[in-house]
C-alpha positions as CSV (number, residue, x, y, z in Angstrom):
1,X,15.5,19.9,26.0
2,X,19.1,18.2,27.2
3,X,21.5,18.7,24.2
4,X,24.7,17.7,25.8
5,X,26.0,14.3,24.3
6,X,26.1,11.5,26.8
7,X,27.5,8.1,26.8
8,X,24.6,5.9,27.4
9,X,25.3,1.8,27.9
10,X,23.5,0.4,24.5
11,X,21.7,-2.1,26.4
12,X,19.2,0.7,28.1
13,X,18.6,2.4,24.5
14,X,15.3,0.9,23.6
15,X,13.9,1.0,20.1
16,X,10.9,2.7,20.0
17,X,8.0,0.1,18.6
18,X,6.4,3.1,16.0
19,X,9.7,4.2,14.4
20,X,8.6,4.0,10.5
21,X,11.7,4.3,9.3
22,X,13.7,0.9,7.5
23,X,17.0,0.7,5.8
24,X,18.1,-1.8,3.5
25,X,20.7,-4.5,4.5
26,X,23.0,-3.3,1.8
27,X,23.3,0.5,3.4
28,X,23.3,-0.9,7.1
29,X,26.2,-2.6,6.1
30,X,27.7,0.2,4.4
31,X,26.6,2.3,7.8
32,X,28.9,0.0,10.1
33,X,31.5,-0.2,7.8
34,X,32.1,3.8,7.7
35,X,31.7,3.9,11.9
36,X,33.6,0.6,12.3
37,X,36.2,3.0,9.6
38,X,35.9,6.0,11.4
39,X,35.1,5.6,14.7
40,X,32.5,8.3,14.1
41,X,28.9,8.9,14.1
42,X,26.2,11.1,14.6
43,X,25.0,11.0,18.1
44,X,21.8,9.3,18.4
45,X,18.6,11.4,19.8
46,X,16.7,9.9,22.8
47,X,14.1,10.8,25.7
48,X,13.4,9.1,29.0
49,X,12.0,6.0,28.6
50,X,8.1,6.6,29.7
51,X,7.6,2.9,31.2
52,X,11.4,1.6,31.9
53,X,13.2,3.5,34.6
54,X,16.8,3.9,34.1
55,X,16.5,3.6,30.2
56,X,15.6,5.0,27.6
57,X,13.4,5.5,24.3
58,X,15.3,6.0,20.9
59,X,13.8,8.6,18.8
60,X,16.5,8.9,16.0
61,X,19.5,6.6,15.4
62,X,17.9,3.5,15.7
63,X,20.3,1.8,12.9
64,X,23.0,3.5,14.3
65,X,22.1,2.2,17.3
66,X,21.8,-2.0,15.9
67,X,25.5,-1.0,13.9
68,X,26.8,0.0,17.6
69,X,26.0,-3.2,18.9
70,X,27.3,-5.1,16.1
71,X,30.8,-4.0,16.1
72,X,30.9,-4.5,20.5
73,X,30.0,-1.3,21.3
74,X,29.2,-0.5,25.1
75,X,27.9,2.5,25.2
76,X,26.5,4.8,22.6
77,X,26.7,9.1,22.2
78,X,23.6,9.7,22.4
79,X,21.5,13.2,23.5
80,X,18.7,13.1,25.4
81,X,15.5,15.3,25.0
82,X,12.8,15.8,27.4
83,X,9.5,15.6,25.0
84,X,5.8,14.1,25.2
85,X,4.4,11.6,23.4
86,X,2.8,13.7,20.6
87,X,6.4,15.5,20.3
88,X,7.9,12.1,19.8
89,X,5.9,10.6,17.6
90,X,6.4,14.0,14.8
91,X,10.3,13.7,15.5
92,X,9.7,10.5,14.4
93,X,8.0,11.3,11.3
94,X,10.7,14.1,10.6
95,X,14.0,13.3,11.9
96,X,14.0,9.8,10.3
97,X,13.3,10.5,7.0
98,X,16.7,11.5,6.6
99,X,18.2,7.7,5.9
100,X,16.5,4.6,5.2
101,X,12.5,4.4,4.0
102,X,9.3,4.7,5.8
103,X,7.7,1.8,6.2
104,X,3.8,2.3,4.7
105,X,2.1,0.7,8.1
106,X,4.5,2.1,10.4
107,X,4.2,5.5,8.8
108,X,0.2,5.3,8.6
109,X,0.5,4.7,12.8
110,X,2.3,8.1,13.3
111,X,-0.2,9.9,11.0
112,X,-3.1,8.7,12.4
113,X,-2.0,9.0,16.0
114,X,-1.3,12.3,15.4
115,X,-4.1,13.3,13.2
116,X,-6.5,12.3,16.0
117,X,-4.7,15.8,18.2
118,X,-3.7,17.9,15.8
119,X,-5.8,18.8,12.2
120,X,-3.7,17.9,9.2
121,X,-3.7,21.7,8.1
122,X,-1.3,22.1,11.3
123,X,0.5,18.6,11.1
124,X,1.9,20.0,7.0
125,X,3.4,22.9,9.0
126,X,5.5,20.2,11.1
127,X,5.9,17.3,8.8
128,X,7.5,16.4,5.5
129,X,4.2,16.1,3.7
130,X,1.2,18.3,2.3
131,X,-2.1,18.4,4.4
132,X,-4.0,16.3,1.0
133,X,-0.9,13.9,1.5
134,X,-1.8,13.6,5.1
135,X,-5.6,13.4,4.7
136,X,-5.1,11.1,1.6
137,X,-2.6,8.6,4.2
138,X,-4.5,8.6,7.0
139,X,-8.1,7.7,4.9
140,X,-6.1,5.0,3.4
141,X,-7.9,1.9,3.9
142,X,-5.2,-0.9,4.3
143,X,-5.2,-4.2,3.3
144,X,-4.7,-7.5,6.2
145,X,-1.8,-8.4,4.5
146,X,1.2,-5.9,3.4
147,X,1.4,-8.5,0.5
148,X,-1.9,-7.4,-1.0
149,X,-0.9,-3.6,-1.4
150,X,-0.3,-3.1,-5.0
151,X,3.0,-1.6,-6.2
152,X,1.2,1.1,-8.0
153,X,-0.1,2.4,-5.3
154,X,2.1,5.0,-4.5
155,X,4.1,7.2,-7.1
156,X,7.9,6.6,-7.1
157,X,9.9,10.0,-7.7
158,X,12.9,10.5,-9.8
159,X,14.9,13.7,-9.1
160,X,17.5,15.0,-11.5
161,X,18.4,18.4,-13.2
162,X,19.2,19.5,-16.9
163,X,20.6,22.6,-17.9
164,X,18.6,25.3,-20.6
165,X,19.2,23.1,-23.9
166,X,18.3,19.7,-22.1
167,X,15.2,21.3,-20.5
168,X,13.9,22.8,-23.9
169,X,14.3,19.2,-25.6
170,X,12.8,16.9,-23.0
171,X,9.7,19.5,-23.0
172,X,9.4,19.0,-27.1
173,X,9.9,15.4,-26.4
174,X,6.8,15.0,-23.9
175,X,4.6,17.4,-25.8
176,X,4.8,15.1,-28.7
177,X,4.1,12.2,-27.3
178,X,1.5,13.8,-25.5
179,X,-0.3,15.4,-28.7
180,X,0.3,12.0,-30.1
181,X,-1.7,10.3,-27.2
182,X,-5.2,8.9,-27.5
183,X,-7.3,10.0,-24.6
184,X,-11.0,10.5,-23.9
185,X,-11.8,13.9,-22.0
186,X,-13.0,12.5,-19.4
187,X,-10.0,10.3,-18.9
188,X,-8.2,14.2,-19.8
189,X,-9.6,15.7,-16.9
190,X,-9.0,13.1,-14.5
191,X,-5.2,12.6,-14.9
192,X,-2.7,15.3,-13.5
193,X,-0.1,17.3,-15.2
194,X,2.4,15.3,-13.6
195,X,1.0,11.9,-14.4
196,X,0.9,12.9,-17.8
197,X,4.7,13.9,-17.9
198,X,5.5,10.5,-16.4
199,X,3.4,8.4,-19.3
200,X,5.4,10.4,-21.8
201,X,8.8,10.1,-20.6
202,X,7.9,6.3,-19.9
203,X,6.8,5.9,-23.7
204,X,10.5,8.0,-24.3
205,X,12.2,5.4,-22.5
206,X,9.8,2.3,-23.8
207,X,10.8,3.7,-27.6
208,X,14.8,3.8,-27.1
209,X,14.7,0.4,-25.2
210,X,12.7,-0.9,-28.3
211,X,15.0,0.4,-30.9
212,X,18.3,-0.8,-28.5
213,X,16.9,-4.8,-29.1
């Protein structure tokens, strides 16, 4: 790999057709504010492009790339790797899940692709997810439409931390409402730990809502 920074003319960085990754208009526009502020940015990652001589492939930066452009940029930083498809395609399920979202269909492409070279027990060493994450995405039988795929479908996570006294509460909190719950063993040995922690702490927050109307 080439990891000196280049200036690169923004009208041969291509945007590579797979890349899964999708930010909001409200952070893009934060995005060009802070370069259009700073006059920095991260240089953007690219290869050769494999069909377009003279140009190349973006692998990482692609919003950087469109925020560039927008505020009459010529020519980008940019460093450029010599990598393979394969190598492409898991820098683009890696590097890009640092800003923005993964599109679901865009994401399914890389995993698949790359499923069909390398066994998911080897693809959790290299990407962000567990080989049962990778198994479970790539059998994933999508709908024609991305209207039709339900909401619940995937599990939304909520990160935050609590110190000793906080912890001990919010664990009495969800084991009464769990020894309060209703449910039949089989239903019991069906749901996980962590889905049972989440129907707790949702009828936590479902109780204070109620008693703030």
């Amino acid at each position: 790999m080439v990891n000196s920074v280049q200036s690169i003319e923004i009208e041969k960085l291509i945007a590579h057709p797979d890349n899964p990754n999708r930010m909001s208009k409200a952070n893009f526009a934060k995005l060009v504010r802070n370069i259009e502020r700073s006059g920095r940015y991260e240089p953007i990652v690219v290869r050769p492009h494999p069909t377009k001589v003279g140009c190349y492939q973006i692998i990482n930066g692609h919003h950087r790339c469109e925020a560039l452009a927008k505020l009459g940029y010529k020519e980008a930083d940019a460093v450029v790797w010599d990598v393979d498809d394969q190598q492409t395609d898991i820098l683009l399920a890696t590097l890009n899940r640092l800003g923005g979202s993964d599109e679901l269909s865009g994401k399914l492409k890389l995993l698949e692709r790359l499923n069909k070279g390398i066994r998911s027990k080897a693809l959790a060493k290299l990407l962000p997810f567990t080989r049962k994450q990778i198994e479970q995405l790539t059998n994933l039988k999508r709908p024609l439409t991305p209207a039709a795929i339900s909401a619940r479908t995937f599990a939304n996570p909520l990160v935050f931390f609590v110190d000793d006294m906080q912890e001990r509460t919010i664990k009495q909190a969800l084991s009464l409402v769990e020894k309060s719950e209703e449910r039949s063993q089989e239903t019991e040995d069906r749901i996980t730990k962590a889905q049972r922690n989440a129907a707790a702490l949702t009828k936590i927050a479902e109780h204070f809502i109620e008693s703030q109307t």
